[in-house]
Each structure stands twice: as structure tokens, then as C-alpha cells.
C-alpha positions in Angstrom: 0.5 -17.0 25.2 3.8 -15.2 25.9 4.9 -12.4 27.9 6.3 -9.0 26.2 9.4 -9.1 25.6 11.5 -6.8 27.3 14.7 -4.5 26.2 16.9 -7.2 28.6 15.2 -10.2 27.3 15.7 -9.8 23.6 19.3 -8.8 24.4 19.2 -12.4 26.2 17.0 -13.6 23.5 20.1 -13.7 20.9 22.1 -16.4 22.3 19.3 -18.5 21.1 17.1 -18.6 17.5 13.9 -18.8 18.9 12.6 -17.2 22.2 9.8 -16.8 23.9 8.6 -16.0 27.6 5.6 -17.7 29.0 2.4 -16.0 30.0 1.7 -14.7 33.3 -0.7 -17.2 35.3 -4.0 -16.6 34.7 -6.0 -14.8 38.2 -7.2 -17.2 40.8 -11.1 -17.5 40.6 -13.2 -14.8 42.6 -10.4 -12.0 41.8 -12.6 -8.8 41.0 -12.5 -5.1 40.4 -9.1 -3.6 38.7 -6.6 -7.0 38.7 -9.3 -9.0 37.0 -9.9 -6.3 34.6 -6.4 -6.3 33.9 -6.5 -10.4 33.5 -8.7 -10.0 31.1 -6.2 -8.7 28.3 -3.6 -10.5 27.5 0.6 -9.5 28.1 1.6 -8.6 24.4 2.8 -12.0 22.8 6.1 -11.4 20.9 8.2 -14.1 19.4 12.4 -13.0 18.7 14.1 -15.5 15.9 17.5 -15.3 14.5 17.9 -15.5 10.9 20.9 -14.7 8.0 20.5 -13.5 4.6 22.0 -12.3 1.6 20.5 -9.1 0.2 21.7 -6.9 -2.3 25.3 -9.1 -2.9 25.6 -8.1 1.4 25.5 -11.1 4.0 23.2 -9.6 7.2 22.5 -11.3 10.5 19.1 -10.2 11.6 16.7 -10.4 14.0 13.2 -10.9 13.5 10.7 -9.7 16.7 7.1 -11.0 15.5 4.4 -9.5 18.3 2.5 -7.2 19.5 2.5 -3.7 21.1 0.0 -2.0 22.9 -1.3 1.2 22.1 -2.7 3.2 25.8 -6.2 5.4 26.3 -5.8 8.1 28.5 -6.3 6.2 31.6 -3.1 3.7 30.9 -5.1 1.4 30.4 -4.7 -1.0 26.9 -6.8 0.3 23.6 -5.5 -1.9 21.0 -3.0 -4.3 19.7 -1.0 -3.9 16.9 0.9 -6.5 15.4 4.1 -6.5 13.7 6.8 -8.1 12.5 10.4 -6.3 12.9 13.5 -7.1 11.2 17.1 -5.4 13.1 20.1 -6.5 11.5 22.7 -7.4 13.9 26.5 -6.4 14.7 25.5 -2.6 13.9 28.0 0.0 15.9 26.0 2.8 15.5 21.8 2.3 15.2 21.1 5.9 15.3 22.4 6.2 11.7 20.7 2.8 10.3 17.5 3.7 8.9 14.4 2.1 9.8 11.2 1.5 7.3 7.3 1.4 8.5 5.7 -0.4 6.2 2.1 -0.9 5.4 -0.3 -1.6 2.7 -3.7 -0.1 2.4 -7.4 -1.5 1.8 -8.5 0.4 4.0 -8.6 -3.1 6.0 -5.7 -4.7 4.4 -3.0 -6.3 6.5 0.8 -5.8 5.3 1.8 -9.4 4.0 1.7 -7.6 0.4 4.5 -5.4 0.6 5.7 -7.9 3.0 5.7 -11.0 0.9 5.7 -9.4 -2.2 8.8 -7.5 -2.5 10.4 -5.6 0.7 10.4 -8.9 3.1 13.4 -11.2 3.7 11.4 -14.4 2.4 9.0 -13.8 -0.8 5.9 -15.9 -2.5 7.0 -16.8 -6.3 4.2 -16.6 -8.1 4.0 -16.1 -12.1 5.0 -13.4 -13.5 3.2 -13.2 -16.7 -0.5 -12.4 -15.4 -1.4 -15.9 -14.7 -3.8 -17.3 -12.1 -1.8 -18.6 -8.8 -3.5 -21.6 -8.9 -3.6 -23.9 -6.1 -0.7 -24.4 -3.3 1.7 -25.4 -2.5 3.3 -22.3 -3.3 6.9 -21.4 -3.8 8.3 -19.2 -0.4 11.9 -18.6 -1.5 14.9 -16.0 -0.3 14.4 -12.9 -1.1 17.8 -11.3 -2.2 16.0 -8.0 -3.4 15.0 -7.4 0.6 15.7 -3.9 1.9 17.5 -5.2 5.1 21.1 -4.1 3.6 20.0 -0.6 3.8 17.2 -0.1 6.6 15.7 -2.3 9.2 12.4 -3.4 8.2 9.2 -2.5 10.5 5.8 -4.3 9.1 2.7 -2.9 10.7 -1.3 -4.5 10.7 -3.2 -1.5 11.6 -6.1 -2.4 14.0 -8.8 -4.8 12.3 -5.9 -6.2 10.1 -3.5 -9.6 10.7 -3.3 -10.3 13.9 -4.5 -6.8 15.1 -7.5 -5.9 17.1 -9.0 -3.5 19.8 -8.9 -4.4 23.8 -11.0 -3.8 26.4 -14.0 -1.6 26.2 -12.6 -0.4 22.7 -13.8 -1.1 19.7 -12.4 -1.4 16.0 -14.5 2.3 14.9 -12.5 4.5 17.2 -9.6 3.3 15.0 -11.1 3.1 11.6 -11.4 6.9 9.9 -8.4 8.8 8.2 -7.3 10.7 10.9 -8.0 7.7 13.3 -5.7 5.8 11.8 -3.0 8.4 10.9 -3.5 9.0 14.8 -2.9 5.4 16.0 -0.2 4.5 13.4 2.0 8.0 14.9 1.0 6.3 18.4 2.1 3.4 17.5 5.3 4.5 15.8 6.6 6.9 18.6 6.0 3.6 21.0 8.1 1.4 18.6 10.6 4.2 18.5 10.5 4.3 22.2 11.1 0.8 22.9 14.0 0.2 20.7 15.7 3.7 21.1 15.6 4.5 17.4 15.0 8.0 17.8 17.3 9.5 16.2 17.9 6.9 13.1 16.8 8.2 9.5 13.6 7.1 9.2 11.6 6.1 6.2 7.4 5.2 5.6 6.3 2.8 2.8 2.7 2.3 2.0 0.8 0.9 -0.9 -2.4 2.0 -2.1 -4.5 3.5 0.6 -1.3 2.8 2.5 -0.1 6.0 0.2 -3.2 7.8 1.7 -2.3 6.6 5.4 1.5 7.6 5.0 0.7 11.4 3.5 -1.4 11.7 6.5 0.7 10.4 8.9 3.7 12.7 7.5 2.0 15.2 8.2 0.6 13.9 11.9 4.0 12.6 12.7 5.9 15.9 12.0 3.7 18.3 14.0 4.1 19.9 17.4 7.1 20.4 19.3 7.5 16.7 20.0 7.3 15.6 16.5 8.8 12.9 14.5 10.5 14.1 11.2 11.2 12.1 8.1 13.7 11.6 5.6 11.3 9.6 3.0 8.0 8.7 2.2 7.6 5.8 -0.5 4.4 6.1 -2.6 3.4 2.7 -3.9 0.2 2.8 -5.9 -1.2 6.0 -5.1 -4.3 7.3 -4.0 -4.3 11.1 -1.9 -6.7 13.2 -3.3 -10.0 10.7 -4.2 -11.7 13.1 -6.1 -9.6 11.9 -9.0 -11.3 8.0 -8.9 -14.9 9.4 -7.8 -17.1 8.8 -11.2 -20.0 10.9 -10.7 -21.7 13.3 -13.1 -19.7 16.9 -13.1 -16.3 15.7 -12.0 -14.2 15.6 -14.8 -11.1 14.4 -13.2 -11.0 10.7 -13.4 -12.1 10.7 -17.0 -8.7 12.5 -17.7 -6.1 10.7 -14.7 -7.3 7.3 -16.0 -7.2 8.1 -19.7 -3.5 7.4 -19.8 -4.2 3.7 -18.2 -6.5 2.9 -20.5 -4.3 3.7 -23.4 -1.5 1.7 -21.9 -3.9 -1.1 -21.5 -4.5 -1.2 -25.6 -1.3 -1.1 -26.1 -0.6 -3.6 -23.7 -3.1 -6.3 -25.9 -3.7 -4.8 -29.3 -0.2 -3.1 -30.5 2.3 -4.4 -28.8 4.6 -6.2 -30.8 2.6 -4.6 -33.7 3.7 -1.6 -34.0 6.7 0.4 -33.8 5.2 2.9 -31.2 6.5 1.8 -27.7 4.9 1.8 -24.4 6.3 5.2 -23.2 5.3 6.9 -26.5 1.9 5.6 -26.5 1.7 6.5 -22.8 3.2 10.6 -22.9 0.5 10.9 -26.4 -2.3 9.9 -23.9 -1.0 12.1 -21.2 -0.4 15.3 -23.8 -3.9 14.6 -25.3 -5.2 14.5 -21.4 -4.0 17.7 -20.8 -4.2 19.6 -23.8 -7.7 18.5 -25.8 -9.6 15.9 -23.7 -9.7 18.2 -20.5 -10.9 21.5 -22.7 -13.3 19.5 -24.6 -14.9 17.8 -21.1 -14.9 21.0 -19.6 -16.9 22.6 -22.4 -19.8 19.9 -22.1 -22.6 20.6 -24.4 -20.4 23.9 -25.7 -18.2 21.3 -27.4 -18.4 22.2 -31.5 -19.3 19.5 -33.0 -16.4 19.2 -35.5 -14.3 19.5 -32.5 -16.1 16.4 -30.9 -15.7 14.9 -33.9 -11.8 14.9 -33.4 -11.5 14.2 -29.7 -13.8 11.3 -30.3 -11.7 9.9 -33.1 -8.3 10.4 -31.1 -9.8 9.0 -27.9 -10.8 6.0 -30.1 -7.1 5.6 -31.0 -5.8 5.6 -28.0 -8.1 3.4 -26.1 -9.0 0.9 -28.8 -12.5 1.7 -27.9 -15.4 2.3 -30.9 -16.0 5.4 -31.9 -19.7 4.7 -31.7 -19.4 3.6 -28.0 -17.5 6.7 -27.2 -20.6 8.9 -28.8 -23.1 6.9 -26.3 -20.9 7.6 -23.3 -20.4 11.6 -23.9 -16.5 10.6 -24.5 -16.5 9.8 -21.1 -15.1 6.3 -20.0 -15.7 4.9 -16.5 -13.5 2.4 -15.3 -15.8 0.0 -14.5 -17.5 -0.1 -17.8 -13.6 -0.2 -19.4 -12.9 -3.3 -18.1 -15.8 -5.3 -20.0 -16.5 -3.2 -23.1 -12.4 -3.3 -23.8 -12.4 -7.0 -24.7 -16.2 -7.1 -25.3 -15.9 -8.5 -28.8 -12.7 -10.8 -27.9 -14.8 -12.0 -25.0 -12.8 -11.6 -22.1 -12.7 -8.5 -19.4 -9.8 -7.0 -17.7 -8.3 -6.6 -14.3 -8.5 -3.6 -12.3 -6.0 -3.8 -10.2 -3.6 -4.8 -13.4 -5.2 -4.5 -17.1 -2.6 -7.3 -18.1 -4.8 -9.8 -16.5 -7.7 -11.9 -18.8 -10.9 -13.0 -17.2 -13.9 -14.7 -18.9 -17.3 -13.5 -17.8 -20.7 -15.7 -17.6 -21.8 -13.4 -20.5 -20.4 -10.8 -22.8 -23.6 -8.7 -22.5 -23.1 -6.9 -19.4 -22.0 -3.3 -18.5 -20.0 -4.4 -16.0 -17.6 -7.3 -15.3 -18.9 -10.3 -12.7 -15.3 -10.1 -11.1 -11.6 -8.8 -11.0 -9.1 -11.2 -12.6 -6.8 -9.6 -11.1 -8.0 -9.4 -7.7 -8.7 -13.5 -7.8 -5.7 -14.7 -9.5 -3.1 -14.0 -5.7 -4.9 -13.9 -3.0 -4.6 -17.4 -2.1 -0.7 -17.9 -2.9 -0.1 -14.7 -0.3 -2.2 -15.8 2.2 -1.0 -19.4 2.2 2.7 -17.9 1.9 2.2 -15.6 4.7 0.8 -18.2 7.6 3.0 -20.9 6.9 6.0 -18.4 6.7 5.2 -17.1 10.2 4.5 -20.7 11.4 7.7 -22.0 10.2 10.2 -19.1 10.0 9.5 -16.9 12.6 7.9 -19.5 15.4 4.3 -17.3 15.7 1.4 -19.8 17.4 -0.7 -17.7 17.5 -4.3 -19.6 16.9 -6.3 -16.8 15.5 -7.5 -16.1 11.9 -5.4 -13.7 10.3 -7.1 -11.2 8.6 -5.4 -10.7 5.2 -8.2 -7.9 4.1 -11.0 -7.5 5.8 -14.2 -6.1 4.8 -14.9 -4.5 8.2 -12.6 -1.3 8.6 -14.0 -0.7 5.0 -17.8 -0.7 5.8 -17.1 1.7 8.9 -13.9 3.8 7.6 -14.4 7.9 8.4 -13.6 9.5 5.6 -13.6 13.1 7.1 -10.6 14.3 7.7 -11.3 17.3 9.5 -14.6 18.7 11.5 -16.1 20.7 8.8 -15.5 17.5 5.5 -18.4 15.8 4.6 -16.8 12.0 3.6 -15.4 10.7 0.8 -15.1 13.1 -1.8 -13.7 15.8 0.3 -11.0 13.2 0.9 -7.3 14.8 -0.4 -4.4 14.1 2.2 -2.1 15.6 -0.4 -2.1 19.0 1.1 -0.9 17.4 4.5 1.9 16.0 2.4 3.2 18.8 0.3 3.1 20.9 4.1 5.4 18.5 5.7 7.4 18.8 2.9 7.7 22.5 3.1 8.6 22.1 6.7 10.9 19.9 6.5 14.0 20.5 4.0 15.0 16.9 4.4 12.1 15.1 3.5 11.8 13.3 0.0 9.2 11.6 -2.2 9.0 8.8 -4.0 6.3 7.9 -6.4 5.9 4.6 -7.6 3.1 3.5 -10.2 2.3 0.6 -12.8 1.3 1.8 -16.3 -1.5 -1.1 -15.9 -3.0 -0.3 -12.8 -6.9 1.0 -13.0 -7.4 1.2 -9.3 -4.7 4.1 -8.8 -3.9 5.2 -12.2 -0.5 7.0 -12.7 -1.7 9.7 -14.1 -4.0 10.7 -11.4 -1.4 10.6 -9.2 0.6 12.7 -11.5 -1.9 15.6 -11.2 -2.3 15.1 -7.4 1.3 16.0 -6.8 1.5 18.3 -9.3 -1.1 20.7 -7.4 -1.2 20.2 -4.0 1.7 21.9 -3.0 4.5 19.4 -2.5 8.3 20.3 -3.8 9.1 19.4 -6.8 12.6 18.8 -6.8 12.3 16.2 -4.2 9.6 13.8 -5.6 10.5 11.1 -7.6 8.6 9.3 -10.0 9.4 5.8 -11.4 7.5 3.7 -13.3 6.3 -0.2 -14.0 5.2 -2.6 -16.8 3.1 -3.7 -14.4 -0.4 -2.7 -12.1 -0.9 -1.8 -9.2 1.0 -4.8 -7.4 3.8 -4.3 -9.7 6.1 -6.7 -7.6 4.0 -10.0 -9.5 5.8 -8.9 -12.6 9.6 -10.3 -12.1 11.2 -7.5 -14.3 9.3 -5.0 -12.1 9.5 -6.3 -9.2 13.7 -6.0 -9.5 12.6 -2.5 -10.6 10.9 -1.5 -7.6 13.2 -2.6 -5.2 16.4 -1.3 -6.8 14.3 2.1 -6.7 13.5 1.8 -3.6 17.6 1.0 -2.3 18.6 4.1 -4.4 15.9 6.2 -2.1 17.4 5.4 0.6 20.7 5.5 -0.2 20.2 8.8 -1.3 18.9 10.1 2.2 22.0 9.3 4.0 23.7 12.3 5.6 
């Protein structure tokens, strides 16, 4: 184990490419009472490696600071570790006007080698681009030109129960595990980081993926209030998820039947007309979403008051759009649940279709289930990130760190509080939007970005379309882009460019 390292020591730390400080002695046997308590929990370990790169066509000397930091309870005393990895770049005159980038993905449980590895990173995992299984390693870890670290320094945070990050002491994992938990131990966290490297007052930016979306609208909002709070200049939206009412299939809610309606219609495309017909993706796409809006929503809404010559109509333009049977639209009430999408869509061409990316093919035991057996999509990467990730932080950044990494565990999940204030009652009431489009409103600076796949059924574009489109966030600062991919839209090559020329451009754009 190694000691923290220290403001002085990492400014010592660059004369060399790797450093790291020993740990303290361990407590002489029979040492009780507050010292052993103290022995007990180990200094923070930290690791400081020089590195070089060429992003964007720019050359950048940088510094990468893999460890942990310490979060405090209310008697100084340490609650939890969270580790990160942070890349600085070097030779910079003037760090209060270099922009800095949290970064985290989602799960809830998830660590952050996605975003990490994936796209944003200085080093990424080449895996195929074309919806193909990763098979087995090695794997290819190559430079990473597309890397943010031209533009921003790079901050990539494990919440608690994720990578290398875990309660201390007397603590355990639930206090941290809830929306507002979280949102209150990633602003801890944040305001120590800022602390410790006297970033203040640099433009400051938060990028989360999937429930990562969820944990940065709430943390905007966290972050930003009080006399001592921390404004921001951007909020990046990858994959989103704020209000979960819109992916909550349950008898009476209407609204994932409409936000996923435009997925599924990019998802026939996607296998059945493309390259087929002259109609493109974007055309296919807008028809779903004006259909959506216009006829599907009425028609749901008037349940059994539907006419039926009007059913008649929905039901044949729904079958159009989707590629599903007519007849199979009659049996579900025109309603189509995600779950049953994925195996009835390629039912009679017997093979299912990812979740978290409808480009992805699976074959099933059987093809006479309601349900798929498993995600294509969520098997075919896995092990080419996690592989990538651990021997990247072995080799590259010098981490010995002897403990599992925990790329997305099932834990935080099983315990997560979904209320978000004293009076919710769990999931449904779930919707950190609000909290979003109020920091927004208070803060004339702060921007959006929404980025979505057109093939991504676990956060479908459209939902999140509708989400920002009524909970109060302005509209002339949200940007929306868009991907031929799902919901990890950096495993498509062209996309992945995409995202992270998009994402350059945001911040670019929030320089004063």
C-alpha cells in the first residue's frame, strides 16, 4: 500500500514517470483505542504516471493520478473510498481557465471503465464495430486520438460499491446507495477533488451515461445549491434515463409505449428496409416520432373508447413501422413492451435482439418464448472492457492494487433508494429532470447536451426527448445529437468519432 499523495509530492512526482510513497508502518501489537482504530483503514493509495499523447491533431503532456480519496463522516473520521483515475495535462499557465470533466457511467453499480475505455479515455479497447461478439482476448488497447484531454482534463469517478471503491470503517455500502445518496457523496467527493487540486474556479463539465445521466441531473442540481455551491458550465447526457416513468411497463402508464415506439421503428429499419428502400433512417425515425405524438398517444389514451375503424388504422400503421403482425398487435391492445420486442421482432427469422443496441443478433434455446433467455448485446463486451481496463491500469498507469475490480456489480442495484425526497414512494416517482431544468434556470451559463443511439432499447431517444421537453429545462441551451448506434454508441467506429467530436464542440463552446 502507498501513502496519499500530497500537493508537494506530486509536484516532486514529475521529475519521474511513475511514483509512489510507501505505506505507513503498520501499529505495533497491543496498540488500542483511537490509533488502532485509525490503523485499521488504510492511507489512500494513489499512483502519479507521466504519459504523452496526441489528441485531436494536439501533442499533450499529461499526468495521470490513479487513487483514492476519502470521503469524511461528521466526526473526521473516513466513510468511504472513492477511486479515480485523473488525467492533468501539463505545461498549462493558467488552470483556472482549463476545464475539467467528471466522468461516470451508471448501472446503478457500474464502475466508469465504459466511458473510460470506450471513448473519452487516453487509451481505448478496439473492439468490432459492426455488432459482433468480442470474442475471446487478447484484445486490442490502442491510442486514443479522439480523447478529450486537448480540451479538458479528464476526472473518472467509481462511485462507492464500484471499481476499486468501497465504504471504511463502521460504514457500509447502503448509506451510499439511493439517488440522493449518491448525488450527495459524488458533490462530496467533487468539492474534495476540487479542493485538493485548486480547480475552483476552472470551467467545469459532468458526463454520465445511462443512470450516470440520472446521477449527473441530480448532482447539478445538488452541486449548485446553497451559498457554497458549485456551478456548472455543462452537463453531457449519454444514454438517458431522468424521469423512469417513461421505461416503467405497467398497466395504465402509457408513456413507454409511445418514447420507445420510435426505437422500435428504427430497429426495422435497421434489419428489414435498409438498403431496400429509399426511405432513410431519419425519415423512418421523425414518421414514428409524428405518429407517436399525433395518433398513437390519442388512441392509447382513449383505451376501450378507441372506434374501431380508428383502431383499425393505428394498428395497421403501427404494423408498418415496427415490422410487427398486425395480428400480434390486436393480442397486445397495440401496446408493445420492450421485453416482448426483442423476441417477437425476429421470431419467425429465429433470432432476438439486443436491448442495449437492436443492431445486435442473438439465437435463443427456442423460438417459443415471450421473452428472450439473454441480451446479445449485453454479452457480446463485457469481457474485452474488463480485460482492457485491468491490464491498462497494470501496465500504463502502475496500479497494484490486488483487489477485484468491480466492473458492475449487482449489489448497489439490489439496495439502490429510489426516493428522492421524504414524501416519494421508490421507483416510479423517480424524475430528476425537474432538479435539472432548475439548475438551469439558475444558472444562465449552464448547457445541455443530449446524446442518444437510434438503436438503444434501454434509454430510448425518444423518451428522453419528452423528458426534456416537459420538465422545465431551457430550451435554447440543450443539444441533441444523435447515433447509428445503441446505447453504447462508441462500439460503432462511425459513432464513436461522432460522439467525441460532439462532445469537443460542447466544450469548446463554453469557453468564456
Amino acid at each position: 500500500m502507498i501513502r496519499p499523495t500530497t500537493l508537494l509530492a506530486l509536484a516532486l512526482a514529475l521529475a519521474s514517470p511513475t511514483f509512489t510513497v510507501p505505506a505507513a508502518a503498520a501499529e505495533a501489537p497491543g496498540k488500542t483505542g483511537a490509533r488502532a482504530e485509525a490503523a485499521a483503514i488504510p492511507e489512500p493509495y494513489s499512483v502519479v504516471t507521466r504519459h504523452g499523447g496526441r489528441f485531436n491533431g494536439t501533442d499533450v503532456r499529461y499526468t495521470a493520478i490513479a487513487g483514492e480519496l476519502h470521503l469524511k463522516d461528521d466526526k473526521d473520521k473516513p466513510k468511504a473510498s472513492i477511486f479515480t483515475v485523473s488525467y492533468l495535462r501539463e505545461g498549462v499557465p493558467d488552470s483556472s481557465r482549463r476545464p475539467v470533466t467528471f466522468v461516470f457511467n451508471g448501472g446503478p453499480g457500474s464502475a466508469s471503465l465504459w466511458l473510460h475505455m470506450g471513448v473519452f479515455g487516453p487509451k481505448r479497447v478496439d473492439l468490432p464495430s459492426d455488432a459482433r461478439d468480442d470474442g475471446a482476448p487478447p484484445y486490442r488497447v490502442v491510442d486514443n486520438p479522439l480523447s478529450l484531454l486537448d480540451v479538458s482534463d479528464l476526472v473518472f469517478i467509481d462511485p462507492v460499491g464500484t471499481g476499486y471503491s468501497r465504504p471504511l470503517g463502521e460504514h457500509e455500502g447502503k448509506a451510499f446507495w439511493g439517488v440522493k445518496q449518491d448525488a450527495d457523496s459524488m458533490a462530496e467527493f467533487i468539492r474534495l477533488w476540487l479542493t485538493t487540486h485548486k480547480r475552483w474556479n476552472s470551467p467545469k463539465y459532468l458526463a454520465g451515461e445511462s443512470y450516470g445521466t440520472t446521477r449527473a441531473a441530480a448532482l447539478a442540481e445538488r452541486l449548485q445549491e446553497g451559498f457554497n455551491g458549485i456551478a456548472l458550465n455543462g452537463v453531457m447526457l449519454i444514454s438517458t434515463i431522468l424521469d423512469f416513468s417513461t421505461a416503467r411497463f405497467q398497466t395504465g402508464n402509457e408513456l413507454p409505449y409511445i418514447g420507445f415506439l420510435p426505437t422500435y421503428a428504427a430497429t426495422h429499419w435497421y434489419h428489414n428496409l435498409r438498403g431496400r428502400t429509399d426511405v432513410t433512417l431519419t425519415q423512418h425515425v421523425e414518421r414514428a416520432r409524428r405518429f407517436a405524438l399525433d395518433v398513437y398517444a390519442p388512441a392509447l389514451l382513449k383505451g376501450d373508447r378507441l372506434p374501431a375503424e380508428e383502431h383499425a388504422r393505428v394498428r395497421k400503421e403501427l404494423a408498418e413501422l415496427t415490422g410487427l403482425s398486425e395480428t400480434y398487435l390486436d393480442n397486445t391492445r397495440l401496446r408493445i413492451h420492450a421485453l416482448r420486442f426483442m423476441k417477437e421482432f425476429g421470431r419467425a427469422g429465429g433470432f432476438t435482439v439486443g436491448r442495449f443496441d437492436t443492431r445486435y443478433k442473438g439465437q435463443d434455446f427456442d423460438n417459443a418464448g415471450e421473452t428472450f433467455d439473454d441480451d446479445p448485446s449485453g454479452y457480446a463486451i463485457p469481457g474485452g472492457y474488463a480485460a482492457a481496463l485491468n491490464s491498462y491500469y497494470q501496465s500504463d498507469l502502475k496500479v497494484t492494487l490486488d483487489r477485484e475490480y468491480k466492473v458492475l456489480s449487482g449489489e448497489p442495484g439490489r439496495h439502490w433508494d429510489w426516493k428522492t425526497a421524504e414524501r416519494s414512494f421508490g421507483y416510479a416517482n423517480v424524475n430528476v429532470a425537474t432538479g435539472l431544468g432548475k439548475a438551469m434556470r439558475e444558472n444562465a451559463d449552464l448547457r445541455v447536451l443530449q446524446a442518444s443511439g437510434y438503436y438503444d432499447l434501454a434509454t430510448p431517444f425518444f423518451a428522453a426527448e419528452n423528458t426534456l421537453a416537459g420538465n422545465g429545462l431551457v430550451p435554447d441551451r440543450v443539444t441533441y445529437t444523435y447515433y447509428e448506434a445503441g446505447h453504447m454508441m462508441y462500439l460503432h467506429r462511425p459513432s464513436l468519432e461522432a460522439l467525441a467530436r460532439d462532445a469537443r464542440a460542447f466544450i469548446l463552446a463554453g469557453g468564456k
